[in-house]
C-alpha positions as CSV (number, residue, x, y, z in Angstrom):
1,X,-11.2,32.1,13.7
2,X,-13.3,34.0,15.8
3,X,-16.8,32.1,16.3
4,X,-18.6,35.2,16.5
5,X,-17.7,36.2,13.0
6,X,-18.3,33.0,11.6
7,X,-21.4,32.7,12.8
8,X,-22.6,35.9,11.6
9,X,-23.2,34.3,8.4
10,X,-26.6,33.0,10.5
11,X,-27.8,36.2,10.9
12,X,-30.0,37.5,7.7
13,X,-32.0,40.9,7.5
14,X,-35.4,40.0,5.8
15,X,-36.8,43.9,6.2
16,X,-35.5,47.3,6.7
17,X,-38.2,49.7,8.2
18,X,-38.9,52.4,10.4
19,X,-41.0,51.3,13.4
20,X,-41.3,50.8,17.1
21,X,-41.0,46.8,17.1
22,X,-37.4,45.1,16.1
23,X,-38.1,41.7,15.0
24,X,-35.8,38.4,15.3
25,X,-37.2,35.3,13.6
26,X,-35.7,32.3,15.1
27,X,-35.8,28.7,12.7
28,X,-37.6,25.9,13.2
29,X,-36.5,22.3,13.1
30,X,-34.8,21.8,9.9
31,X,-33.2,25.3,10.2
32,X,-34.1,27.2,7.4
33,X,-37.1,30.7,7.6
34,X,-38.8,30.2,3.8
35,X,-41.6,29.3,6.3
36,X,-42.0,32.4,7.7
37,X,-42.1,34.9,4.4
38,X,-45.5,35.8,5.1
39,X,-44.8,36.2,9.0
40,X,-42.3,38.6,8.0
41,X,-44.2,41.0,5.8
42,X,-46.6,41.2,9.0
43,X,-43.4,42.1,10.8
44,X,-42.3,44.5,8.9
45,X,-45.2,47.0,9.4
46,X,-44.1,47.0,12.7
47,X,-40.3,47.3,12.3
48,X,-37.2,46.2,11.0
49,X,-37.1,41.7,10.4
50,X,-33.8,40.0,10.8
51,X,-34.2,36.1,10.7
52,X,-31.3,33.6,12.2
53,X,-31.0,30.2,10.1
54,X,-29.3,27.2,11.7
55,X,-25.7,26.0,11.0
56,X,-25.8,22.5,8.9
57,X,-27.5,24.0,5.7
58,X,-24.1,24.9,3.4
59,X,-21.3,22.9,2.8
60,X,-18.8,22.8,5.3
61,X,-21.2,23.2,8.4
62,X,-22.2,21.3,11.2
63,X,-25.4,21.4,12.3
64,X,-26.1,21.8,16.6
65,X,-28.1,19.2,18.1
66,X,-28.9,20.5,21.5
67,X,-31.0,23.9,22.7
68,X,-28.5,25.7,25.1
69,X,-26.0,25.2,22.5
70,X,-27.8,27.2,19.7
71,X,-29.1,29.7,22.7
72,X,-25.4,30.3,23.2
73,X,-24.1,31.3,19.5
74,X,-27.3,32.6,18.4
75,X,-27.5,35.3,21.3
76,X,-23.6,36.3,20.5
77,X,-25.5,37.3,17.2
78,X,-27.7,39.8,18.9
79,X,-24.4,42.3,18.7
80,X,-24.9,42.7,15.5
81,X,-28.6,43.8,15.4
82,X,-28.6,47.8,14.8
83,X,-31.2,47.7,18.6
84,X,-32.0,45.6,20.5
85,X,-34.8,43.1,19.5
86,X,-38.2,43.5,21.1
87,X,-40.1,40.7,19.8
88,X,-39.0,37.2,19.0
89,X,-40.6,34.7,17.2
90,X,-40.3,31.0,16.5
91,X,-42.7,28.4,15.3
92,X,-42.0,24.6,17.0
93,X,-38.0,24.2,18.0
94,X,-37.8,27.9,16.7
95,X,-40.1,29.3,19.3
96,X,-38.4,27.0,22.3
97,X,-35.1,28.9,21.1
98,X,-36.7,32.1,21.2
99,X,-37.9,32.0,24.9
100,X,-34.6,30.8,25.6
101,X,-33.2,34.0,24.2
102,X,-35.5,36.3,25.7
103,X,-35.0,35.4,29.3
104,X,-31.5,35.7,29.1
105,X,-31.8,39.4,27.1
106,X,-34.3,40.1,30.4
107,X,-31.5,39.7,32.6
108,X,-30.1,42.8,32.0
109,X,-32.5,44.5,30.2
110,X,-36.1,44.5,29.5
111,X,-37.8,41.7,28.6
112,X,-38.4,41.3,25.1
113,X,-41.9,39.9,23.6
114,X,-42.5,36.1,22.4
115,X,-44.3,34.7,19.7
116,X,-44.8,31.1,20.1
117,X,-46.2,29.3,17.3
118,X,-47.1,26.2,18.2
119,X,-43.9,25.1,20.3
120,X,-44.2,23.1,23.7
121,X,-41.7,23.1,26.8
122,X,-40.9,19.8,26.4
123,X,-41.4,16.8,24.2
124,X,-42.8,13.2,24.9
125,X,-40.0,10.5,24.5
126,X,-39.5,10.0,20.6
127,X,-39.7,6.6,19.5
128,X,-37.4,5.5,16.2
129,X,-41.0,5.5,14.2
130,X,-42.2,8.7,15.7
131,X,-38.7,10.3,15.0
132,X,-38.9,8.7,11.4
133,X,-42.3,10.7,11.0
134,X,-41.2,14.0,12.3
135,X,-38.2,13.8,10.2
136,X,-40.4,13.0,7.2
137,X,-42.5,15.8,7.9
138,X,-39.7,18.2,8.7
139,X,-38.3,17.6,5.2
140,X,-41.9,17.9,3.4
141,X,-42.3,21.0,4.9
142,X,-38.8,22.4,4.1
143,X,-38.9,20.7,0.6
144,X,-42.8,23.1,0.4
145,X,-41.1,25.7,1.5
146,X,-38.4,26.2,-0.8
147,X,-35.8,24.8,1.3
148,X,-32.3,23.3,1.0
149,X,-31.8,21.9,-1.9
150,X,-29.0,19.7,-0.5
151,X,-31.1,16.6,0.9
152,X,-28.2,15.0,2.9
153,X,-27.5,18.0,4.8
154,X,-31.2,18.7,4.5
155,X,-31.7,15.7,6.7
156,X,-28.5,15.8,8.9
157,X,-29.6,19.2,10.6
158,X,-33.3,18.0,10.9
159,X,-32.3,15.0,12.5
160,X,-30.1,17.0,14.8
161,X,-32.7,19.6,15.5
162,X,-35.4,16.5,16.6
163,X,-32.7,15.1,19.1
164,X,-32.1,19.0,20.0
165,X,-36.2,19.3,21.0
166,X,-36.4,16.4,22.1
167,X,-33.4,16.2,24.9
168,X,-34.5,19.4,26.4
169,X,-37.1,20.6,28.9
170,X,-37.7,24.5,28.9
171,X,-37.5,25.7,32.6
172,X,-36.4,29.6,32.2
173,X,-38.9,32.0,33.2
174,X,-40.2,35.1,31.8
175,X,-41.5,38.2,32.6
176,X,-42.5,40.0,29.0
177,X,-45.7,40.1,26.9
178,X,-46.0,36.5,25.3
179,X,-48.7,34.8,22.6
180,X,-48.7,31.3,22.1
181,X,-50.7,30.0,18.9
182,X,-51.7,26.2,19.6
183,X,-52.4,23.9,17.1
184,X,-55.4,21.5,17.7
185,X,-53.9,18.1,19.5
186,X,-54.6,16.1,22.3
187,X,-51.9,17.8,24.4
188,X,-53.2,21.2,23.6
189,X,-54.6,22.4,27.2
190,X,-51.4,20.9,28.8
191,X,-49.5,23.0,26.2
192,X,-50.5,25.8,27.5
193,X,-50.6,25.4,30.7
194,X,-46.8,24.6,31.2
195,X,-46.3,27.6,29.4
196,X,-48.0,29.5,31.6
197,X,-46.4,28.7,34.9
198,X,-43.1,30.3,33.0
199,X,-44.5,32.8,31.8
200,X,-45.4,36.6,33.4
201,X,-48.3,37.6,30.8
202,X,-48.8,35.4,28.0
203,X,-51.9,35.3,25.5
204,X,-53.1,31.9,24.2
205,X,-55.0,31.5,20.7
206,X,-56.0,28.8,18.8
207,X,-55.4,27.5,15.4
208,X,-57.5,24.3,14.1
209,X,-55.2,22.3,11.7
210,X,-52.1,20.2,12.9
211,X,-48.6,21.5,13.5
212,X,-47.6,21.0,9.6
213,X,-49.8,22.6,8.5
214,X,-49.8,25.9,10.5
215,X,-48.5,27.7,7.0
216,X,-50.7,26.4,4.4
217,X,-52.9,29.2,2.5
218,X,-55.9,28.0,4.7
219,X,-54.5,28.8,7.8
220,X,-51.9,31.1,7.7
221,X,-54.6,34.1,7.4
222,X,-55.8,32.8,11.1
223,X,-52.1,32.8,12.4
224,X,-51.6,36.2,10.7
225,X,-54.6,37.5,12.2
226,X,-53.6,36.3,15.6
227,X,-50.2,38.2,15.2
228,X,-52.0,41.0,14.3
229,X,-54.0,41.1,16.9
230,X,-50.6,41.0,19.8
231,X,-49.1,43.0,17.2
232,X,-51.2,46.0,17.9
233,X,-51.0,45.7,21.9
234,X,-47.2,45.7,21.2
235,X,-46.9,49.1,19.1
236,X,-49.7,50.7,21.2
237,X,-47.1,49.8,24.3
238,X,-44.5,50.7,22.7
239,X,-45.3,54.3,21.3
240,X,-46.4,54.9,24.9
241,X,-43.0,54.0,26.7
242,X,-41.0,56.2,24.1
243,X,-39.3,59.2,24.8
């Protein structure tokens, strides 16, 4: 069978409406968007959503455990869009994948927008008791969230999704409007730093909680806010360049 069509079954439209910005949400570690509900209704005054949920989550699928891998099948899904997105956006692993995808859409045509939310360009070494804590955090989260409800495959794609983020080192460059939203950390200033020797015009804010807890009802209206805020520049840009 044609891997294209299966892995259309990725691709979900979260909001049809009129507007100058197409979005793409792009999953985090553990592969599943119920994080990103309210994300999506800021989205949506913008544009039409689609979201893109990792392989791994329903019976008979594999999850992938390695960036360039999911860059590969998830931009094959871009076909299917009705245009062409102009903003993607991923929070951890999610936003890694979304740069991925932008710089190759910028090679033959302009470069879309990125919303990082708290992703890095690469990852320390992961110990066995570090991975152990990200994967218990990973499932917490999802669990929160209103995630899978299958706990083995729950945890089979989040363990595959830690070795995928932590085996690869973002290197691509691009040129497009970016935001990067950085959780409070020690590696916070280095965080955005390496981002910005890749990228052509990116916007750093800050969020003061940890990376878990980016979505929690006290700090989502500060993320939100933030979005809004690169939101606006976007459609102002956009309405400008139209015909």
């Amino acid at each position: 069978m044609d891997t294209s069509t299966t892995d259309a079954r990725l691709l979900l439209p979260l909001a049809q409406r009129p507007g100058p910005l197409g979005s793409l949400l792009i999953h985090p570690a553990g592969g599943g968007l119920a994080q990103y509900l309210g994300v999506a209704g800021r989205l949506a005054r913008h544009g039409s959503v689609h979201g893109i949920r990792a392989d791994g989550l329903l019976a008979g699928e594999q999850p992938d455990d390695n960036v360039p891998e999911m860059t590969r099948r998830y931009l094959g899904l871009l076909g299917r869009l009705p245009h062409r997105p102009k903003l993607l956006v991923g929070w951890s692993l999610g936003g890694v994948i979304a740069w991925e995808l932008a710089a190759r859409l910028a090679a033959d045509g302009p470069a879309p927008a990125v919303v990082l939310i708290d992703s890095f360009t690469d990852r320390e070494t992961v110990s066995d008791s570090v991975r152990a804590d990200l994967l218990a955090a990973i499932e917490q989260s999802v669990g929160s969230m209103g995630g899978s409800r299958d706990a083995a495959r729950a945890r089979a794609t989040a363990l595959a999704h830690i070795s995928a983020s932590a085996g690869h080192r973002t290197e691509a460059r691009n040129a497009g409007p970016a935001l990067l939203v950085a959780c409070a950390g020690p590696r916070r200033e280095e965080q955005a730093d390496r981002w910005r020797r890749l990228a052509g015009r990116l916007t750093v804010r800050h969020l003061e909680c940890g990376h878990f807890e980016v979505f929690d009802p006290a700090h989502q209206p500060h993320l939100l806010g933030h979005l809004d805020e690169f939101l606006a520049r976007l459609t102002t840009a956009a309405q400008e360049t139209a015909p």
